[in-house]
Biotite code that builds the C-alpha atoms (Angstrom):
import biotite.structure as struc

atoms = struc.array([
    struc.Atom([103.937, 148.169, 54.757], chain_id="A", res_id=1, res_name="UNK", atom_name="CA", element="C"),
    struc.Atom([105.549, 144.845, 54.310], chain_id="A", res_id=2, res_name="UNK", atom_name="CA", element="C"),
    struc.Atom([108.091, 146.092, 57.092], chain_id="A", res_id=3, res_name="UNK", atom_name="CA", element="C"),
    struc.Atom([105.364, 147.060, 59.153], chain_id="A", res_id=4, res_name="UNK", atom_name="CA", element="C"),
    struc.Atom([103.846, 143.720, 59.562], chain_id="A", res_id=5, res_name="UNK", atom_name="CA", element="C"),
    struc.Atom([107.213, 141.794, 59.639], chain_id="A", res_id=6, res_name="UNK", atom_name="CA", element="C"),
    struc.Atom([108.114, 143.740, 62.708], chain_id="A", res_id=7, res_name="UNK", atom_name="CA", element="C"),
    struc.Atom([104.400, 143.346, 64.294], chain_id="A", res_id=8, res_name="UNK", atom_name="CA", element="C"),
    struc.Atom([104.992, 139.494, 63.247], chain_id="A", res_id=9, res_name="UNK", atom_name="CA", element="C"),
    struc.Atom([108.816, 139.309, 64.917], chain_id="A", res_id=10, res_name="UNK", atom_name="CA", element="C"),
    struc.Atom([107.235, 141.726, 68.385], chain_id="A", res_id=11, res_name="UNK", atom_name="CA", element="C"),
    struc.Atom([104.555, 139.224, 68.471], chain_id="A", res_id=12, res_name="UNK", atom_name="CA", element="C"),
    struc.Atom([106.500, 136.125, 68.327], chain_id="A", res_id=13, res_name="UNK", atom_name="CA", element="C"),
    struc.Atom([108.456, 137.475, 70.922], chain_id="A", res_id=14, res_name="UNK", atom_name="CA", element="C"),
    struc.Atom([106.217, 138.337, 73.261], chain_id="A", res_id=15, res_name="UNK", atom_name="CA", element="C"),
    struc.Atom([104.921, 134.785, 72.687], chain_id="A", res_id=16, res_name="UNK", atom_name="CA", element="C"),
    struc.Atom([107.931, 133.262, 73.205], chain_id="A", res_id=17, res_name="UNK", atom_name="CA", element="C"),
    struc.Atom([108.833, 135.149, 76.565], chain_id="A", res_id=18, res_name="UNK", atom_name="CA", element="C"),
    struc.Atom([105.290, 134.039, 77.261], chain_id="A", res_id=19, res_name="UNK", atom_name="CA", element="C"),
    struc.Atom([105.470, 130.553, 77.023], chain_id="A", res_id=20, res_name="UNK", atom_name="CA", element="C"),
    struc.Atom([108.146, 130.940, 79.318], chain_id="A", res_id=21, res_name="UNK", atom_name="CA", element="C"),
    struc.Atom([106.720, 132.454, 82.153], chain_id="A", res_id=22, res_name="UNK", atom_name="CA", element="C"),
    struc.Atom([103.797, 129.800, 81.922], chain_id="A", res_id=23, res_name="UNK", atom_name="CA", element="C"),
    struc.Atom([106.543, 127.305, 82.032], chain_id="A", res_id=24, res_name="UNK", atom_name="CA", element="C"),
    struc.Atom([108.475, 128.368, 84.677], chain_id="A", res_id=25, res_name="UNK", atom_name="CA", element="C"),
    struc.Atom([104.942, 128.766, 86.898], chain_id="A", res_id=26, res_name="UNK", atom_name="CA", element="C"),
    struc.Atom([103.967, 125.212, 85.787], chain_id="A", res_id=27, res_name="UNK", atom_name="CA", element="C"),
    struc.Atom([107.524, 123.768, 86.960], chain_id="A", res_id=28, res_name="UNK", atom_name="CA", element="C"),
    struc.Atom([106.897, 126.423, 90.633], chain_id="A", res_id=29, res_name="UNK", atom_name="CA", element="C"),
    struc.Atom([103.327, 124.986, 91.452], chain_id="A", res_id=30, res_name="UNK", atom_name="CA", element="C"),
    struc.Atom([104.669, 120.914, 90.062], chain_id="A", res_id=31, res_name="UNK", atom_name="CA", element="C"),
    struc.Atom([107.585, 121.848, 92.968], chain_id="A", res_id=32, res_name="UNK", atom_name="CA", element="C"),
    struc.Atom([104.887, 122.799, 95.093], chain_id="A", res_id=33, res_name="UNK", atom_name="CA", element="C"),
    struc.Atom([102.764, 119.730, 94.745], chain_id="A", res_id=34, res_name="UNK", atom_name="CA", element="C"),
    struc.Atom([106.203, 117.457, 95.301], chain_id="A", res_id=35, res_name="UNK", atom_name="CA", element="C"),
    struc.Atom([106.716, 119.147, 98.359], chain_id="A", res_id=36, res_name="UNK", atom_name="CA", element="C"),
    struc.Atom([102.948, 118.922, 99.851], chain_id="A", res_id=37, res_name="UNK", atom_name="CA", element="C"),
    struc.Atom([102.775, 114.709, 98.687], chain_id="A", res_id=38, res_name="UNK", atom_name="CA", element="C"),
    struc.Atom([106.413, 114.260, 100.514], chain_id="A", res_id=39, res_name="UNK", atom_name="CA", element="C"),
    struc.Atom([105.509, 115.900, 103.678], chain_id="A", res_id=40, res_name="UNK", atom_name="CA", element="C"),
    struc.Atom([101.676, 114.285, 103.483], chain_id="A", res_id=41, res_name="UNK", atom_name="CA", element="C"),
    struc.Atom([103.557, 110.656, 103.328], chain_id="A", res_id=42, res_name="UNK", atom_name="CA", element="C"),
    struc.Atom([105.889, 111.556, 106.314], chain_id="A", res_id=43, res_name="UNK", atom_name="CA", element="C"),
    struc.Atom([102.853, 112.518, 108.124], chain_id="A", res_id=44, res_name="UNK", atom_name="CA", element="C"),
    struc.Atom([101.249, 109.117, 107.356], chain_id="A", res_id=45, res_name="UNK", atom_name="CA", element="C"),
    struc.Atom([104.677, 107.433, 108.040], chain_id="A", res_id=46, res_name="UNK", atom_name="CA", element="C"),
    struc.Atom([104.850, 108.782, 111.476], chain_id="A", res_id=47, res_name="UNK", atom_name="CA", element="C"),
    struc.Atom([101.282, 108.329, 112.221], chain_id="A", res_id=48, res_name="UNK", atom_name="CA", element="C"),
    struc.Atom([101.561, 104.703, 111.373], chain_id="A", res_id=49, res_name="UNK", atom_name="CA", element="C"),
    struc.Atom([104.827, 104.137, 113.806], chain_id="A", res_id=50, res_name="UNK", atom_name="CA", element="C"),
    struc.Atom([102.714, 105.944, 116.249], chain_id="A", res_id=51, res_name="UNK", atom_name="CA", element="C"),
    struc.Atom([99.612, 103.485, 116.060], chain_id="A", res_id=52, res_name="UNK", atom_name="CA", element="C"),
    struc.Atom([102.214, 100.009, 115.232], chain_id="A", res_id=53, res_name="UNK", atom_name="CA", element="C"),
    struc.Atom([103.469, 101.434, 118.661], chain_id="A", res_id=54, res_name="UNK", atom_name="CA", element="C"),
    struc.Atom([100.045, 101.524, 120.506], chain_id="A", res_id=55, res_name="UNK", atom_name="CA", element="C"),
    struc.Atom([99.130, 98.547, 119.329], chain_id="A", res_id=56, res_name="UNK", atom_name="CA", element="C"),
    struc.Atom([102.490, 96.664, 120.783], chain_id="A", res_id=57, res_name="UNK", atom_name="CA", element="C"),
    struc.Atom([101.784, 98.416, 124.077], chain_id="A", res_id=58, res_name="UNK", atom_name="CA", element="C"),
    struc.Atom([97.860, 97.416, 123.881], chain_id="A", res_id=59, res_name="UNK", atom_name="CA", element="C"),
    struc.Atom([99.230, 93.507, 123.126], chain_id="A", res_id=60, res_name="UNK", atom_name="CA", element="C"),
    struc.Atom([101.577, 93.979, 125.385], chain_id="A", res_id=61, res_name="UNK", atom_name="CA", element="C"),
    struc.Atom([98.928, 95.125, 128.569], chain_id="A", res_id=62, res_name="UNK", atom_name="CA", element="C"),
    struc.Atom([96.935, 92.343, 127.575], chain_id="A", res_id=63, res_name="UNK", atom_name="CA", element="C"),
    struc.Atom([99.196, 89.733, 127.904], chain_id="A", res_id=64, res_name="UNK", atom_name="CA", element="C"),
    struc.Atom([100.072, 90.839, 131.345], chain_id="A", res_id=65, res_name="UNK", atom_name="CA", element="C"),
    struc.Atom([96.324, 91.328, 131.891], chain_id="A", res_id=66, res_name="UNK", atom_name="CA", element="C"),
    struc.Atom([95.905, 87.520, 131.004], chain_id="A", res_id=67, res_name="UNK", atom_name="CA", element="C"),
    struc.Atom([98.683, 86.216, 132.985], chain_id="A", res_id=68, res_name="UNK", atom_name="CA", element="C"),
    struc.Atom([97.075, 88.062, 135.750], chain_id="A", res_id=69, res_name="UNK", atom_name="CA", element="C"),
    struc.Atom([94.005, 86.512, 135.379], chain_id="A", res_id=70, res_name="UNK", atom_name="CA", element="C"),
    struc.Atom([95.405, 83.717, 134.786], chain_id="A", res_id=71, res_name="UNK", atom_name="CA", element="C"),
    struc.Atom([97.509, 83.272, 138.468], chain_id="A", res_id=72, res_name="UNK", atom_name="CA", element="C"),
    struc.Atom([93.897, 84.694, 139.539], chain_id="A", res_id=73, res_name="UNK", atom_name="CA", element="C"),
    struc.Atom([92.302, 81.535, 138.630], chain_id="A", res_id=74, res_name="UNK", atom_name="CA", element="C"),
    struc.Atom([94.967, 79.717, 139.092], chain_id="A", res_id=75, res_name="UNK", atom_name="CA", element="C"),
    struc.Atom([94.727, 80.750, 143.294], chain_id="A", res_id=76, res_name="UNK", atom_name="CA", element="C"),
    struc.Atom([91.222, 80.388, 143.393], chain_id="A", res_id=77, res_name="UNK", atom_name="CA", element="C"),
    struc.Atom([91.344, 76.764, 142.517], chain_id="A", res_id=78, res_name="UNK", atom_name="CA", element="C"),
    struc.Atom([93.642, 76.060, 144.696], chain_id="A", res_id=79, res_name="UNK", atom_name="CA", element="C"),
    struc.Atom([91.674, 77.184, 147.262], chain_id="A", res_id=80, res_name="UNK", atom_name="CA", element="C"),
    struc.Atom([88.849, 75.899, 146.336], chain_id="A", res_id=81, res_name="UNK", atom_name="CA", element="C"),
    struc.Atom([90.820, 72.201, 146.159], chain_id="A", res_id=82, res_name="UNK", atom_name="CA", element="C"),
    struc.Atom([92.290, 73.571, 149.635], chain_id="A", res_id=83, res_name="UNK", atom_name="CA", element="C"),
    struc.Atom([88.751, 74.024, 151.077], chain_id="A", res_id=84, res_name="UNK", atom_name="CA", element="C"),
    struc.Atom([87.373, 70.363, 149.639], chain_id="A", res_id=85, res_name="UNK", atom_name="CA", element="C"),
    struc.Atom([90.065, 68.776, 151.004], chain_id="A", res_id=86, res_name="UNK", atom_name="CA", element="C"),
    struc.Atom([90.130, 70.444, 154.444], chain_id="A", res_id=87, res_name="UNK", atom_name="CA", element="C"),
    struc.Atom([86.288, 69.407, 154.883], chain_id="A", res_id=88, res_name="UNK", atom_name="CA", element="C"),
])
């Protein structure tokens, strides 16, 4: 009897063992999985960022020009305006 349950106790603790290990080596598959999803999620954010520090040059960029434009507007229109006062 005693050899009975010692060998039920030693299956047992195998099977626990081998058990444990499994669970372990899932845990470590889906932590892998997790590393993988955050790296490619902060890429994603990491590009999209360039992408709108880009836009943003380009939309200080167009209007500055936009400015100066108006700027060389006014700029003519005064003088014309001077042009026409003194002409009269």
């Amino acid at each position: 009897m005693k050899k009975l349950f010692l060998s039920f106790a030693a299956i047992a603790l195998v099977a626990s063992v081998y058990s444990c290990r499994e669970a372990k080596e899932k845990a470590d598959e889906a932590g892998d999985t997790v590393t993988e999803n955050v790296e490619a999620a902060m890429d994603e954010a990491g590009d999209a960022l360039e992408e709108a520090g880009d836009a943003i040059e380009e939309a200080v960029e167009e209007t500055g020009e936009a400015m100066e434009n108006a700027g060389e507007e006014v700029e003519n229109a005064v003088e014309e305006a001077v042009e026409e006062v003194n002409g009269n």
